[in-house]
C-alpha positions in Angstrom: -41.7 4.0 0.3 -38.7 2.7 2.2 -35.6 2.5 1.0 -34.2 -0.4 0.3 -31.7 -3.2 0.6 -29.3 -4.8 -1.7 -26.7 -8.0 -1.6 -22.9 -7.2 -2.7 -20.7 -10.0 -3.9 -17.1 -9.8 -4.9 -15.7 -12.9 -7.0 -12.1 -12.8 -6.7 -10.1 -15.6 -7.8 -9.3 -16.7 -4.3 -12.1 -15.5 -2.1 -15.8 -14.1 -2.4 -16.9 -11.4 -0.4 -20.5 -11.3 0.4 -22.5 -8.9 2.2 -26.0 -7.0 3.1 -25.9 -3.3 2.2 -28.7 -0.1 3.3 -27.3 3.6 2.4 -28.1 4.4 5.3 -27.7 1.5 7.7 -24.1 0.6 5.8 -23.0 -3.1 5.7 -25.2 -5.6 8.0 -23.7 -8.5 7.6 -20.1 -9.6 6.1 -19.1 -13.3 5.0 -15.5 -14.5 3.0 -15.2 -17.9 2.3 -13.2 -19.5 -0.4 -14.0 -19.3 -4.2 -13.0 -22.4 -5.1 -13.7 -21.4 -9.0 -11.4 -24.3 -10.1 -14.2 -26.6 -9.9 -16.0 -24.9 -12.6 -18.8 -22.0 -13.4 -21.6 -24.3 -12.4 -20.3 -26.0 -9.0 -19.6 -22.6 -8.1 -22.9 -20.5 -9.3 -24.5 -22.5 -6.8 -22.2 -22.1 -3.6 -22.8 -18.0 -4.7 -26.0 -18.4 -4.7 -26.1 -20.5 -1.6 -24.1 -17.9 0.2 -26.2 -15.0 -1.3 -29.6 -16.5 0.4 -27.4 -17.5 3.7 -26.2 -13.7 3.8 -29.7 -12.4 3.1 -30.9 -14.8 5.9 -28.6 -13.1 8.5 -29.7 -10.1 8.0 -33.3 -10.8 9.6 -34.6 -8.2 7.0 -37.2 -9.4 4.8 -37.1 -10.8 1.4 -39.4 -8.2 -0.4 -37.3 -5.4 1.3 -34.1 -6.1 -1.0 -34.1 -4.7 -4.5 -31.4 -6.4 -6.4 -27.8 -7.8 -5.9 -24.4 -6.6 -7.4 -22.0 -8.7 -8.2 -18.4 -7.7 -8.9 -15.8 -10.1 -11.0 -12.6 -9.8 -13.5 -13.2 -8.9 -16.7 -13.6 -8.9 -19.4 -17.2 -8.8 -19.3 -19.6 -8.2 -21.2 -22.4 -6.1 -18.7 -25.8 -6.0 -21.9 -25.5 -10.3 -21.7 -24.3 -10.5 -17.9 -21.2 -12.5 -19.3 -18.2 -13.6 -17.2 -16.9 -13.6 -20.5 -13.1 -15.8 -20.9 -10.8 -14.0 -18.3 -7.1 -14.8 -17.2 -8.0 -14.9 -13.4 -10.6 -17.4 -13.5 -9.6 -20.4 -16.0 -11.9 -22.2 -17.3 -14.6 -19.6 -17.3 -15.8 -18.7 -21.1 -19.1 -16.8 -21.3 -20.5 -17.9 -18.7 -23.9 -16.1 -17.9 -23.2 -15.5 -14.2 -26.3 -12.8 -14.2 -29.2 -14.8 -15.6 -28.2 -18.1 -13.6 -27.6 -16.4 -10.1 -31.0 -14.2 -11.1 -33.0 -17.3 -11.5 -31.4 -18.9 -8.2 -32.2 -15.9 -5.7 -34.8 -14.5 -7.2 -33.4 -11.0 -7.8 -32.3 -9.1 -10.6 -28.5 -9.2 -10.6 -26.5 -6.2 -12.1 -22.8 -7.6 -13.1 -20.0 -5.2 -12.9 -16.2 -5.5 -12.9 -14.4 -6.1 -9.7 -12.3 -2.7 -9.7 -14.6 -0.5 -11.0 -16.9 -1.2 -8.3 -14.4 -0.9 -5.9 -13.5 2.5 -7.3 -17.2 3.2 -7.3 -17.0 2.5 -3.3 -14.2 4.5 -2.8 -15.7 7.6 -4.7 -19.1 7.7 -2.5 -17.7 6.4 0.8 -14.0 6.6 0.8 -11.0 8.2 -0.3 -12.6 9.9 -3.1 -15.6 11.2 -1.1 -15.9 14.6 -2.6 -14.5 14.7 -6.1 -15.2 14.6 -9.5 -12.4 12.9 -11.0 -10.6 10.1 -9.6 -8.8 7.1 -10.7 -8.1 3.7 -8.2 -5.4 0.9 -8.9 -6.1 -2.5 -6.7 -2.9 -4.0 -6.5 -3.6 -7.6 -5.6 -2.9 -11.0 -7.6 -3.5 -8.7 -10.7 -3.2 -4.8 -11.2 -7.2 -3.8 -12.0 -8.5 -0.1 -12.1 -11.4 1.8 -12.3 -12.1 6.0 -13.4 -14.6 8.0 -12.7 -15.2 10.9 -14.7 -17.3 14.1 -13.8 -18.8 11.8 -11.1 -19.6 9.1 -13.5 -18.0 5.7 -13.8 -16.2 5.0 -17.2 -17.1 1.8 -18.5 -16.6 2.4 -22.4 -18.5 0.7 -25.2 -16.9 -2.9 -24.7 -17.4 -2.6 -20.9 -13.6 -2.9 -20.5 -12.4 0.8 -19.5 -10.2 1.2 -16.7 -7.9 -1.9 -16.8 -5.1 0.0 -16.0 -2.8 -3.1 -15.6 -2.1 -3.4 -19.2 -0.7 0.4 -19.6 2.8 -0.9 -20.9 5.8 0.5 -19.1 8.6 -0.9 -20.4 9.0 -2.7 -23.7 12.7 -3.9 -23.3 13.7 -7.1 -24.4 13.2 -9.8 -21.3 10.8 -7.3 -19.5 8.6 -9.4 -17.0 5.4 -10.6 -18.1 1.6 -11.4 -16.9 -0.7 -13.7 -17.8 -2.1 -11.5 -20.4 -0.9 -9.1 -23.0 3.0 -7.9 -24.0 6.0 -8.0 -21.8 6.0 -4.7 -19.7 2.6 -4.1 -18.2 1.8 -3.2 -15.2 0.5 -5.9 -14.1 3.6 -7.5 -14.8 5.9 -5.3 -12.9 3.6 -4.3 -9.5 1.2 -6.9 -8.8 1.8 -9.3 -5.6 3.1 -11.8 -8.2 5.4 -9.6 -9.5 6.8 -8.7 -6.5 7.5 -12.2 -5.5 9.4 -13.0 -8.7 11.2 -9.8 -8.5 12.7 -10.8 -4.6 13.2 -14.4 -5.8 15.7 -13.5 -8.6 17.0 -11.2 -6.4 17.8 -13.7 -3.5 19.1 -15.7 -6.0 21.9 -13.0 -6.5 22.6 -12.6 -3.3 21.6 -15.2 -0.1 21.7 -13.3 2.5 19.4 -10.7 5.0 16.0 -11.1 6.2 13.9 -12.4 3.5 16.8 -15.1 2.8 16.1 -16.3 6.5 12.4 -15.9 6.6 12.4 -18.3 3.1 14.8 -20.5 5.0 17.3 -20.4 2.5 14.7 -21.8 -0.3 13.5 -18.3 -2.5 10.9 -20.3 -4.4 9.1 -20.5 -1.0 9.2 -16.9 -0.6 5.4 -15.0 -1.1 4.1 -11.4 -0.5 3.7 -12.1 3.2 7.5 -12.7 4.2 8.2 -9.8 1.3 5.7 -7.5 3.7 7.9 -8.6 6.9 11.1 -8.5 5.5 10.5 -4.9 4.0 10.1 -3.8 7.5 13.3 -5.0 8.5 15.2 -3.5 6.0 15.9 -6.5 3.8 17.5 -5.4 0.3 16.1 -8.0 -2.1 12.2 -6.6 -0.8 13.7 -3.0 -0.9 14.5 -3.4 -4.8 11.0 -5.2 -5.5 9.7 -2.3 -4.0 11.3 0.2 -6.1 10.2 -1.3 -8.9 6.7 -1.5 -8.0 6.8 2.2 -6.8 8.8 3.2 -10.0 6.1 1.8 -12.3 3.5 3.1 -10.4 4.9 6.4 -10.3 5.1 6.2 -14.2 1.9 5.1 -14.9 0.4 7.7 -11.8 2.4 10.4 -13.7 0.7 9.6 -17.3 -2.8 9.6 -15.8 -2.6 12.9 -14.3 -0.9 13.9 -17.3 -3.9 12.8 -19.7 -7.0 13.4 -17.6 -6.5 16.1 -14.5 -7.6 13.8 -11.5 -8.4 14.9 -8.7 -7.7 11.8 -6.6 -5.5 8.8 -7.3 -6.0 5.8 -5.0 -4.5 2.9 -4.7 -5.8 -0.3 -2.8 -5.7 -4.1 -2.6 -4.1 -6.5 -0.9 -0.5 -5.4 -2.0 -1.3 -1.8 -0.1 -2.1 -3.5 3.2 1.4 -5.4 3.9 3.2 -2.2 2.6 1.4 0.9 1.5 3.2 3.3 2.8 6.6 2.0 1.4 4.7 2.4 -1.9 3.3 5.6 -1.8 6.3 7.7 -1.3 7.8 5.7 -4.1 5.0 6.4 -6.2 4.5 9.8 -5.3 8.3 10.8 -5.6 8.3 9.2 -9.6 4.9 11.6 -10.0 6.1 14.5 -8.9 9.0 14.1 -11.2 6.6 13.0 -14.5 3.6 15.3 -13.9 2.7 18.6 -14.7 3.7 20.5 -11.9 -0.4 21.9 -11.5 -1.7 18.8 -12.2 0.8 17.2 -9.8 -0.4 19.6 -7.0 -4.0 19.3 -7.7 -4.7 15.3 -7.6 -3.7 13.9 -4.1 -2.3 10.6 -3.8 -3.2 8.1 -1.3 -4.5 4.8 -0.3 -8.0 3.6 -0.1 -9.9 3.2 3.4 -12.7 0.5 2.5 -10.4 -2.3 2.7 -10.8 -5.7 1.1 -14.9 -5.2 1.3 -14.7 -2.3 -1.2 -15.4 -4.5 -4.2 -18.7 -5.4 -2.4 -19.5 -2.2 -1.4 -19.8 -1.1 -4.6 -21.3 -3.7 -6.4 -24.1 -3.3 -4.1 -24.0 0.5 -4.4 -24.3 0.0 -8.3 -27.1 -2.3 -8.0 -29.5 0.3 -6.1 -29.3 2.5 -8.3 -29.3 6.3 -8.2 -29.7 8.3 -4.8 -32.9 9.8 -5.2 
């Protein structure tokens, strides 16, 4: 029997990623558009599931040849049900049964998964974690998600929410930044893109001057993660010290999972890592290094994931065919 194909989507809050998917033939066809999931569960459903058959349809393979689709979005979720269940990222959305409606629409079963743990599922059969055992990834985008795979099997946990590493609180002092979820202190709240943008505006609004300060035009609540990305490369102080405390945190929280579970890998992706990864990495690797066993630290190697923004896709589709035979 041939092997066969499956669909991959990745809800994000902004975008949805969409794309055909063969283990052996790799991604046929690739489609972003917009998510739009402000104008609700059910005017969106069907622009997925438009997009799903439009994706399938330029992929000139036939119906009967695909098996199921994977779909990736932020949690929580609740995987038994298929429930987007009420989630910080997508407001508005409260149980909503994503699996059953987009089932019924395509005509496939649909396996629901969260975003970053199929990413990390990508990146641990085709990317940076090709070849381990242990691994843990950190997508570092409009929120801090996180996905571990242990003894070459993805953690989920009995409420389906293991691996959101963006709530591992860092620092509990009184006017620590927070996210849209949780205490003061997480992660989230300290190396996400958001973060870093509030971090560099209160900074500029210390000091008006360098890069950053010219690229905003003098305004700092103009100032987003793309003129941070520029204005790190030329040097510009108040990007510098967002950096530092991104890297810091990260190297904290990098240090505390090797620590507690041995890794072998520790990746870090998203949308965060593309403007300014490298910065990052030898931040995060310098606060490791200082927090970690010293065999642990030697052992896990710390870098940056190669799928790209189509990892979340990846994965889900990977997830949805199953086992290798």
């Amino acid at each position: 029997m041939a092997e066969p194909f499956a669909l991959g989507m990745d809800l994000g809050a902004t975008t949805v990623t969409t794309l055909a998917y063969h283990r052996r033939y790799g991604v046929l066809v690739r489609t972003r558009i917009p998510s739009r999931v402000s104008d609700g569960p059910a005017a969106t459903l069907k622009r997925l599931a438009a997009e799903l058959k439009r994706v399938r349809a330029l992929s000139e393979v036939p119906w009967a040849a695909y098996k199921a689709v994977g779909l990736g979005a932020p949690g929580p979720l609740d995987l038994k049900a298929g429930l987007i269940l009420k989630t910080p990222n997508l407001k508005g959305w409260n149980r909503v049964p994503v699996a059953r409606r987009l089932r019924r629409a395509v005509g496939l079963p649909v396996l629901l998964e969260n975003d970053a743990r199929c990413a990390a599922w990508a990146e641990f059969r085709l990317g940076a974690g090709r070849g381990c055992r242990d691994m843990a990834l950190l997508t570092l985008g409009t929120g801090v998600g996180g996905g571990i795979i242990l003894d070459g099997a993805l953690r989920r946990g009995p409420d389906h929410s293991a691996g959101e590493l963006g709530f591992v609180y860092l620092d509990r002092n009184p006017g620590a930044p927070r996210a849209a979820f949780g205490l003061p202190g997480s992660l989230e709240a300290l190396a996400s893109a958001p973060a870093l943008v509030r971090a560099a505006r209160a900074s500029l609004g210390r000091g008006k001057t360098g890069p950053l300060w010219r690229l905003c035009q003098g305004r700092p609540a103009s100032a987003d993660a793309a003129m941070l990305h520029r204005a790190l490369r030329l040097g510009d102080r108040h990007a510098t010290a967002a950096w530092d405390q991104a890297g810091q945190a990260l190297g904290l929280a990098a240090a505390s999972l090797i620590n507690a579970l041995n890794l072998e890998r520790l990746i870090f992706g998203g949308g965060v890592m593309q403007g300014g990864g490298r910065e990052l990495l030898s931040r995060i690797r310098r606060t490791a290094k200082a927090g970690a066993y010293p065999q642990a630290f030697r052992r896990c190697r710390i870098g940056a994931a190669t799928l790209g923004p189509e990892a979340g896709a990846i994965g889900a589709a990977e997830l949805a065919l199953g086992d290798p035979a």
